[in-house]
C-alpha positions as MATLAB code, in Angstrom:
seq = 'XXXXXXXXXXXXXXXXXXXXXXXXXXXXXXXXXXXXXXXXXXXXXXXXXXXXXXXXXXXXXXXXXXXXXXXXXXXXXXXXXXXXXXXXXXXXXXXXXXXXXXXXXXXXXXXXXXXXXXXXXXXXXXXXXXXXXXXXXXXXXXXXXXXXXXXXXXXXXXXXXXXXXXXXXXXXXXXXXXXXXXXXXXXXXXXXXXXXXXXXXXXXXXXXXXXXXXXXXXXXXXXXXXXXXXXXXXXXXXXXXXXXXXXXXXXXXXXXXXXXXXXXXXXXXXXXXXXXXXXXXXXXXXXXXXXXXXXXXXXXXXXXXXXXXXXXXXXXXXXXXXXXXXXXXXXXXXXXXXXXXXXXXXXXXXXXXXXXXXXXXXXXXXXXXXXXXXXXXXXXXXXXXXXXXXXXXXXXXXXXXXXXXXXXXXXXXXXXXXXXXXXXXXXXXXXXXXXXXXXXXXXXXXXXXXXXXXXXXXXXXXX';
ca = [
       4.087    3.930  -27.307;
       2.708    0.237  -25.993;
       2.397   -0.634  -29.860;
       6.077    0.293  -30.779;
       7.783   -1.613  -27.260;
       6.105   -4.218  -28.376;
       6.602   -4.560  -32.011;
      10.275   -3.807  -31.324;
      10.458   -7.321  -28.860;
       8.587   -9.182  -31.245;
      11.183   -8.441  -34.170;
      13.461   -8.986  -31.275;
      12.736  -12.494  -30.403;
      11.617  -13.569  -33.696;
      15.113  -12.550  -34.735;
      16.333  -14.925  -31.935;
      13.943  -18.014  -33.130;
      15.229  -17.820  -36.409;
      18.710  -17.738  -35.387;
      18.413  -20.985  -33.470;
      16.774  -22.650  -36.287;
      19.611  -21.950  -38.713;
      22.032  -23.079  -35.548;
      19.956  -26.419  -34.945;
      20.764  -27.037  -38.980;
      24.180  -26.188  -39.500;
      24.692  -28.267  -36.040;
      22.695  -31.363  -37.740;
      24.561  -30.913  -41.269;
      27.591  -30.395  -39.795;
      27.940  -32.614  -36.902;
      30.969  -31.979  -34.529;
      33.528  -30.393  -37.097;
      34.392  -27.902  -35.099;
      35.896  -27.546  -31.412;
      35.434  -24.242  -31.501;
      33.180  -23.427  -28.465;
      30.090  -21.305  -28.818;
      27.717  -18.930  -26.685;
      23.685  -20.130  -28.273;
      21.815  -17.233  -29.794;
      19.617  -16.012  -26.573;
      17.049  -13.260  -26.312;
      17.091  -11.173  -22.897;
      13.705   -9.884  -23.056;
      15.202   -6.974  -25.075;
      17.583   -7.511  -27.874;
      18.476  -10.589  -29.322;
      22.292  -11.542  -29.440;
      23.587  -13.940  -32.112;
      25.996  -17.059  -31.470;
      29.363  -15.857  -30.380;
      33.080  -17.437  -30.054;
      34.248  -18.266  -26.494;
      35.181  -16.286  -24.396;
      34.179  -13.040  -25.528;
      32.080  -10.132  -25.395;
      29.558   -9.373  -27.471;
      28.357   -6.273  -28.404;
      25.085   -4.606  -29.944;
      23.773   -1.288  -30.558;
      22.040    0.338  -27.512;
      18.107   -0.478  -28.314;
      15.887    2.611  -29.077;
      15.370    5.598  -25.975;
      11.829    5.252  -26.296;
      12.612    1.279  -25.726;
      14.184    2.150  -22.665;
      11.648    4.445  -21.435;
      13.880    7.487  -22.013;
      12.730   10.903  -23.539;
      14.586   12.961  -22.713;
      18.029   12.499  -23.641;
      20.715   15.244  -23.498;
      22.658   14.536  -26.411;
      21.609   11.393  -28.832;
      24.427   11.575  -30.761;
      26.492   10.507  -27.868;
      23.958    8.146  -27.040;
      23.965    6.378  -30.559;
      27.545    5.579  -30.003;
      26.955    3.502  -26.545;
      26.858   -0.457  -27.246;
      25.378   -2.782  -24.690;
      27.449   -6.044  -24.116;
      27.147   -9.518  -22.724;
      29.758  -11.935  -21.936;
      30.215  -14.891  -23.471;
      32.509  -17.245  -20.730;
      35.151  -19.963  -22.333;
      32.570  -22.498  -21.130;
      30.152  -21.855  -24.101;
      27.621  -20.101  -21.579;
      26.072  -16.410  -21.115;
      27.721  -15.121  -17.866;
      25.226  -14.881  -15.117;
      25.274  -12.637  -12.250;
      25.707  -13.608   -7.927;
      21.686  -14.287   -8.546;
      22.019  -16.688  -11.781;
      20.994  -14.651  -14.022;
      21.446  -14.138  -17.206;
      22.788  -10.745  -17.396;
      23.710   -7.910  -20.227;
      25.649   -4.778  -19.268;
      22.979   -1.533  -20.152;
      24.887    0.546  -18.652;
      26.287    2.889  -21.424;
      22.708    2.862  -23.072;
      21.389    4.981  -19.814;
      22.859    8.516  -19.687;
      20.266   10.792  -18.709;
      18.840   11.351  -15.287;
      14.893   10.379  -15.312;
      11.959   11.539  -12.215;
       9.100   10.023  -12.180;
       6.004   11.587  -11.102;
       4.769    9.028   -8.191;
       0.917   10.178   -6.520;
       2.270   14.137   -7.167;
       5.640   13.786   -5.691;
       8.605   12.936   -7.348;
       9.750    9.414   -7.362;
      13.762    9.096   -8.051;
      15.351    6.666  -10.689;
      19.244    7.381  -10.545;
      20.180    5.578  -12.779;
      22.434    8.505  -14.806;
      23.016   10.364  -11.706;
      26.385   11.115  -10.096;
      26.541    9.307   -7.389;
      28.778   11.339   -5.385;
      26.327   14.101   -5.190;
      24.725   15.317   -1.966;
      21.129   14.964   -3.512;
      21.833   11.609   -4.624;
      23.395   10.305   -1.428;
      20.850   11.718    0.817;
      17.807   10.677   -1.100;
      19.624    6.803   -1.465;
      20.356    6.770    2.414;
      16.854    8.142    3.339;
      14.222    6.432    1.174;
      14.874    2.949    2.024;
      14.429    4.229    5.410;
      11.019    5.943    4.919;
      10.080    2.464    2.852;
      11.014    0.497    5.970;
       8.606    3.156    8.293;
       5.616    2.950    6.068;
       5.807   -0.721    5.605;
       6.041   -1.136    9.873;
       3.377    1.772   10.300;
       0.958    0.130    7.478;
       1.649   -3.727    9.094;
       1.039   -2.443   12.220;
      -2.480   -0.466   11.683;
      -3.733   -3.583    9.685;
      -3.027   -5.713   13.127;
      -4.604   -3.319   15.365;
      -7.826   -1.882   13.212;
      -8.445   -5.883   12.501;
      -8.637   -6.516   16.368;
     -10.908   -3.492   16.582;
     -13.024   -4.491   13.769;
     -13.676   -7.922   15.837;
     -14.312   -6.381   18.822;
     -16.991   -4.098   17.676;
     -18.686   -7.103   15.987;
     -18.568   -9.399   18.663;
     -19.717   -6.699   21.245;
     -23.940   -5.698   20.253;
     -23.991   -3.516   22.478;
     -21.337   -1.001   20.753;
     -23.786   -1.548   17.429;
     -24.370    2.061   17.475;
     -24.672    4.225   14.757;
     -21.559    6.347   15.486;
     -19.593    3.029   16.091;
     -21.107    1.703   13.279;
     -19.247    4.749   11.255;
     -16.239    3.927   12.522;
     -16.248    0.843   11.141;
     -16.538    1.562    7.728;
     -13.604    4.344    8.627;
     -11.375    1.217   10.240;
     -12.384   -1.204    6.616;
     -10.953    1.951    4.408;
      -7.948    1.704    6.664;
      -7.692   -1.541    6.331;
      -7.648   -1.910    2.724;
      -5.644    1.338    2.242;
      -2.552   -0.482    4.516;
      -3.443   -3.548    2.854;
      -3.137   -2.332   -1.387;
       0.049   -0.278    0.274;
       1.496   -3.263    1.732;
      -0.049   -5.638   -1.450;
       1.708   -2.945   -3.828;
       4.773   -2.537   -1.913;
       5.406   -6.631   -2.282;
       4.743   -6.965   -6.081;
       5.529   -4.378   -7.144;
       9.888   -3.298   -7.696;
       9.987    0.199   -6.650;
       6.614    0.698   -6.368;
       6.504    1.492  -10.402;
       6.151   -1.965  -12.268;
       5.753   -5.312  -11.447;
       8.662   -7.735  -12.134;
       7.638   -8.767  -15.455;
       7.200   -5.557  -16.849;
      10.816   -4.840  -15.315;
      14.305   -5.068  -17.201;
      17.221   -4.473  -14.897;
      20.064   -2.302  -16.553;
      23.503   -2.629  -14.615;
      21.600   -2.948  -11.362;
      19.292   -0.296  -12.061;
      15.406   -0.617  -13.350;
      14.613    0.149  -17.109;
      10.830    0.047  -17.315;
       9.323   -1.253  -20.812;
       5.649   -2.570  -22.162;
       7.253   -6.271  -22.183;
       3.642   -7.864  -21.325;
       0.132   -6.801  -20.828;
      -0.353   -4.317  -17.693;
      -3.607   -5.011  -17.271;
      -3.294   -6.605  -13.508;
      -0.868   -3.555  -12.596;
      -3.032   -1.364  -13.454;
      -6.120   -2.795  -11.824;
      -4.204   -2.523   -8.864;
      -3.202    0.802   -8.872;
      -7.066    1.898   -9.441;
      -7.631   -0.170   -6.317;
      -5.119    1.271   -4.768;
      -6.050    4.916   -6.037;
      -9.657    4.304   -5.098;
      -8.808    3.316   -1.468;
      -6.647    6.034   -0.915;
      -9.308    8.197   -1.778;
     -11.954    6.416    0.196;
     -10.279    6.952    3.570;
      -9.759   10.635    2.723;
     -13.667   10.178    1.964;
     -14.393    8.303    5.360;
     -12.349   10.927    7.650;
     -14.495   13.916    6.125;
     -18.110   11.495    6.501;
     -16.591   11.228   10.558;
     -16.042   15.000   10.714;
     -19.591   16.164    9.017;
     -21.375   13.536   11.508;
     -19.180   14.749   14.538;
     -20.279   18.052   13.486;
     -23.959   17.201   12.642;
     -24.067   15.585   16.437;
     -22.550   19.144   18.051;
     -25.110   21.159   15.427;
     -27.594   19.191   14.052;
     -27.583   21.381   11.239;
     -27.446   19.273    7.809;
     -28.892   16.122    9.507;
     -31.497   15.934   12.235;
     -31.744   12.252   12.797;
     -28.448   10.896   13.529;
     -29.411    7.747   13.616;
     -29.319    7.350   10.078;
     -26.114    6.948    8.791;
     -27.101    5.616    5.408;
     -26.327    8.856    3.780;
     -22.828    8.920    5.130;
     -22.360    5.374    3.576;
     -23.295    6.116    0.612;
     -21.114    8.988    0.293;
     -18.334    7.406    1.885;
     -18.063    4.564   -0.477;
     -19.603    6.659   -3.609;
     -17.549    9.941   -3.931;
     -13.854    8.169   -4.694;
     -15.823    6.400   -7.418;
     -16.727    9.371   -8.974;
     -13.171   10.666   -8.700;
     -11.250    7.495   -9.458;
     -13.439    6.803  -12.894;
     -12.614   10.047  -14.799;
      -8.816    9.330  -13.844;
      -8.712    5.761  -15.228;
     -10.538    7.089  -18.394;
      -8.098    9.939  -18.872;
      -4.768    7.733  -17.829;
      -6.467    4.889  -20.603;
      -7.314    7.719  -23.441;
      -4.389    9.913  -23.210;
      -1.647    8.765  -20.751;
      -1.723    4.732  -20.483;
       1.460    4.327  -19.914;
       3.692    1.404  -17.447;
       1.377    0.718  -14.603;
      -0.460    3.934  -13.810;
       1.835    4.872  -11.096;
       4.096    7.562  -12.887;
       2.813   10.684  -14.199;
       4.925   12.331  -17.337;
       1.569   14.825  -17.438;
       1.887   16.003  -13.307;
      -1.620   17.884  -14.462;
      -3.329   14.579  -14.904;
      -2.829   13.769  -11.194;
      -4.743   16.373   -9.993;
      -8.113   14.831  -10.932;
      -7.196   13.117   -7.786;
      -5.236   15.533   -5.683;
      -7.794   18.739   -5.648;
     -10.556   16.656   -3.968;
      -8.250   15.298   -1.434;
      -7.275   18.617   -0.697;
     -10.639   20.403   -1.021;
     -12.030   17.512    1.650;
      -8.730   17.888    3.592;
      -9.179   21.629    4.071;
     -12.875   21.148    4.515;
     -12.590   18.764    7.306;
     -10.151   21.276    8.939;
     -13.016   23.975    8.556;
     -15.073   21.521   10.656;
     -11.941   20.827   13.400;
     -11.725   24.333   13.902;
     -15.208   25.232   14.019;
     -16.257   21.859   16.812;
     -12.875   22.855   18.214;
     -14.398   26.301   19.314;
     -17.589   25.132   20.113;
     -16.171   22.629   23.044;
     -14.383   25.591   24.206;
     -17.302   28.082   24.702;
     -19.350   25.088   25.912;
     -16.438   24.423   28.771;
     -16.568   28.080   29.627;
     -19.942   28.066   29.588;
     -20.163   25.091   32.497;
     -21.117   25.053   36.018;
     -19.440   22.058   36.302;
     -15.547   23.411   36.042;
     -14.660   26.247   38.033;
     -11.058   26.309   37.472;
      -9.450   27.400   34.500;
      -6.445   24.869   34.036;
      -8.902   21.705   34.647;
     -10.897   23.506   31.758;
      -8.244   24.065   29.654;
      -7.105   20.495   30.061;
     -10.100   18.725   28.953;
     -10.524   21.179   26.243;
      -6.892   19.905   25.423;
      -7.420   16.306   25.378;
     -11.032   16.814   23.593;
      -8.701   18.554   20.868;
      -5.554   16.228   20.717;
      -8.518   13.150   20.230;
     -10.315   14.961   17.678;
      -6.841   15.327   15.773;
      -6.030   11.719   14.109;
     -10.283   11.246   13.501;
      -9.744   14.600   10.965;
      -6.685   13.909    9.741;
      -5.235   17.564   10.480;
      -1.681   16.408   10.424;
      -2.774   16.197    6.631;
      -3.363   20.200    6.441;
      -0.025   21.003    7.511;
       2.187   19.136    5.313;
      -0.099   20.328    2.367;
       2.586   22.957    1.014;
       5.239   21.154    1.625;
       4.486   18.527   -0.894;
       5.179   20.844   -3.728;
       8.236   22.612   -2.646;
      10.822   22.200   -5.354;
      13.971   21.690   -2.902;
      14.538   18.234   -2.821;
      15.639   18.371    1.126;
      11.942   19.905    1.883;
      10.129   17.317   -0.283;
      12.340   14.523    1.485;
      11.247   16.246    4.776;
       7.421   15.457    3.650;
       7.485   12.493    2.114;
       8.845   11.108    5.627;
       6.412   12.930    7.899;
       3.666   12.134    5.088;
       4.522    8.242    5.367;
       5.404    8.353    8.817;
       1.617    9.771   10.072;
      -0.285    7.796    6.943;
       1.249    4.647    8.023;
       0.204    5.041   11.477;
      -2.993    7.107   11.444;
      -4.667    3.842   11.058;
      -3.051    2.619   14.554;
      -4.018    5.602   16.059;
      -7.341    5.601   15.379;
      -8.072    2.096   16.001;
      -6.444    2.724   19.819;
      -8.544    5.892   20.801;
     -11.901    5.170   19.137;
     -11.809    1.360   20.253;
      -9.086   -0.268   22.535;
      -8.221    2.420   24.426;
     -11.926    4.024   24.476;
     -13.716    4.000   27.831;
     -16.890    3.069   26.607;
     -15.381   -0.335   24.751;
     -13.155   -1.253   27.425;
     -16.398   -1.256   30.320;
     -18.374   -3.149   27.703;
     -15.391   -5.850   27.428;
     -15.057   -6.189   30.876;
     -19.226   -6.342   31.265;
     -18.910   -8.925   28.584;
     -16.004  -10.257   30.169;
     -17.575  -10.849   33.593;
     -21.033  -12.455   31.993;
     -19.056  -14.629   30.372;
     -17.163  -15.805   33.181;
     -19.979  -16.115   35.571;
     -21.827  -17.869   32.772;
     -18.780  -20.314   33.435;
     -18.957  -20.387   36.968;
     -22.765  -21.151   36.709;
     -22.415  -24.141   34.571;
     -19.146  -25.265   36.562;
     -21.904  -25.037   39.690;
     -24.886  -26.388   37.768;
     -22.766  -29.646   36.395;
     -21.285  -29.825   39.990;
     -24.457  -30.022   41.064;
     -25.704  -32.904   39.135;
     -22.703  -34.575   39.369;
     -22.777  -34.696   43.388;
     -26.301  -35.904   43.036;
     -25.754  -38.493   40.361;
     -22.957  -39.717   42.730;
     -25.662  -39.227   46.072;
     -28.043  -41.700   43.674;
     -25.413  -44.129   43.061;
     -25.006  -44.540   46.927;
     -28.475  -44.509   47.536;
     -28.540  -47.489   44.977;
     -25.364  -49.336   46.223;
     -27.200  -49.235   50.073;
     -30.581  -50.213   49.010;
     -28.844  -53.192   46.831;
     -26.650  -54.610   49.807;
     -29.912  -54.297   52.394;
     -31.401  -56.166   49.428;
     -28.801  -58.778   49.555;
     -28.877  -59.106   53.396;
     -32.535  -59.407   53.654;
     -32.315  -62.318   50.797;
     -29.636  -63.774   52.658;
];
């Protein structure tokens, strides 16, 4: 498919070259004999249209559906009768749109309705749809919207897990081994917002970056223009990170649970093993994707999937660790209940059930459970359902970062007492140099007295 987009733009703009050789000659042999004004022979990074009178429009077969990225065509017949145009003003130039672009009308060339397959849900191009259907107009009034939350819930995690990164590196004292864990959960936070956010930017709906990117009548039409290999180095990334912070919320849940039963791991001081799988397991899932999606479906940049099957090489481990770590929730969940009915310490029931509350509603965000409730959503065929998750999907991904960063470090009793401690030694350490170079200040001045006496009585006795 890459061999065959790119043979076609080759012809393409080779076509073009030689046209504006032959116009450079008859210009040179025949001077200004004509007053005749003329559009040049221009390529548009997909056909190549000849020199044309002015004003005019030219017209041109639509290129290829494969060309397009199109496969599925309802009727090519019809389709083979569709032209693409470009206007040619009375100035002798190519029209250009509000933007100053260059620009040739695709329009009639795109008459199907294509879905792209975007991380197992359905990303919409609609660029054949009708736009006065109800499917159409909600999706195209909610999506920018649910763009708009993740980018503010992904900005806003990076801010706050960056602030709670420093402060557990500053503070030694919070070098502990579970703290220690949650720092490598706030880094794959931090770089899942950040390849979201990094992805989001340079890439044009989230599918190609701009150079791989023709725009048909205001609408995308994806092609192999030139090498993918950056877009698809960052999707891996971004693939791999994704499934690294799925990783690091099921290493926090087994070492929560290894604390409450020491069963897998009797020295919890030793997180090495949790690093190792935290970092190492996404590799292990990533690779095999990237080798499939390079042997068998390397198309555009990674992010579509024609083959929905192929995506699951990432999607069954996220779910297998994302019903696991609910296994864990429920079973630490029902230990701190037994263990509060169980104390000596709380005789009345609602205080009981209140702490066993809060201990719940904190344990929530660390083991991503939001995640096992929305799992059956995400594959519900009505489009109003699938809208409904991809918003609550975005809405809690975006933020879970946030969240976590605010219980398990700003907000977190243990941190804030150590930044006060730290605060106050700091402070006094101010107040006892302020004192100390008080000090020698007042006696430096006492001396200079001393001195100033000592040299008058000098003075008078010499006198």
């Amino acid at each position: 498919m890459g061999d065959k987009v790119k043979r076609f733009l080759i012809e393409q703009k080779s076509k073009c070259e030689q046209l504006l050789k032959e116009e450079t000659n008859i210009t040179v042999n025949e001077g200004n004999g004509t007053d005749v004004r003329q559009c040049p022979a221009t390529f548009d990074d997909l056909l190549c249209w000849s020199r044309t009178n002015a004003p005019s429009t030219a017209t041109l077969p639509c290129p290829p559906a494969s060309i397009m990225g199109y496969t599925d065509l309802a009727n090519e017949n019809l389709r083979a009768l569709a032209v693409a145009s470009k206007v040619c003003l009375a100035n002798g130039e190519w029209y250009q749109n509000s933007d100053g672009v260059f620009w040739s009308n695709y329009s009639l060339c795109v008459l199907n309705r294509t879905r792209y397959m975007i991380n197992g849900a359905e990303k919409l191009n609609y660029s054949g749809w009708d736009h006065e259907t109800a499917e159409y107009s909600l999706l195209n009034k909610w999506l920018p919207i649910i763009r708009i939350v993740s980018q503010i819930g992904y900005s806003t995690s990076f801010i706050t897990l960056i602030v709670a990164m420093v402060i557990f590196s500053l503070l030694r004292k919070l070098r502990n081994p579970r703290n220690r864990l949650h720092m490598h959960l706030f880094v794959s936070f931090i770089m899942r917002a950040f390849m979201a956010l990094l992805k989001d930017w340079i890439f044009i709906d989230g599918i190609g970056m701009a150079w791989n990117v023709v725009f048909v009548d205001g609408n995308n039409a994806f092609i192999n223009e030139h090498s993918m290999g950056i877009c698809k180095a960052i999707t891996s990334l971004w693939q791999y990170f994704i499934v690294a912070n799925y990783s690091w919320i099921l290493m926090e849940g087994l070492y929560l649970h290894n604390l409450v039963f020491k069963a897998l791991c009797a020295d919890t001081n030793t997180i090495a093993l949790y690093i190792l799988l935290g970092w190492g397991l996404p590799i292990l899932v990533v690779v095999p994707w990237i080798i499939i999606r390079a042997t068998i479906e390397d198309t555009l940049c990674w992010t579509t999937h024609k083959n929905p099957l192929l995506f699951l090489i990432i999607r069954i481990p996220i779910i297998i660790s994302i019903l696991f770590n609910f296994l864990l929730f429920l079973n630490i969940v029902r230990v701190l209940l037994v263990k509060l009915k169980t104390s000596v310490h709380l005789q009345r029931k609602k205080m009981k059930y209140k702490r066993w509350a809060k201990s719940t509603m904190i344990l929530v965000p660390l083991f991503g459970i939001h995640y096992s409730f929305f799992l059956g959503l995400s594959y519900h065929k009505d489009y109003r359902v699938e809208l409904i998750w991809l918003f609550c999907d975005q809405l809690f991904a975006s933020f879970q970062g946030a969240l976590v960063a605010l219980l398990y470090c700003l907000l977190n009793g243990e941190v804030r007492a150590e930044m006060r401690r730290a605060w106050r030694a700091r402070r006094s350490k101010k107040e006892v140099d302020s004192f100390i170079s008080g000090h020698r200040e007042l006696s430096r001045n006492l001396k200079d007295r001393i001195n100033r006496k000592q040299h008058r009585s000098t003075m008078i006795t010499l006198i």
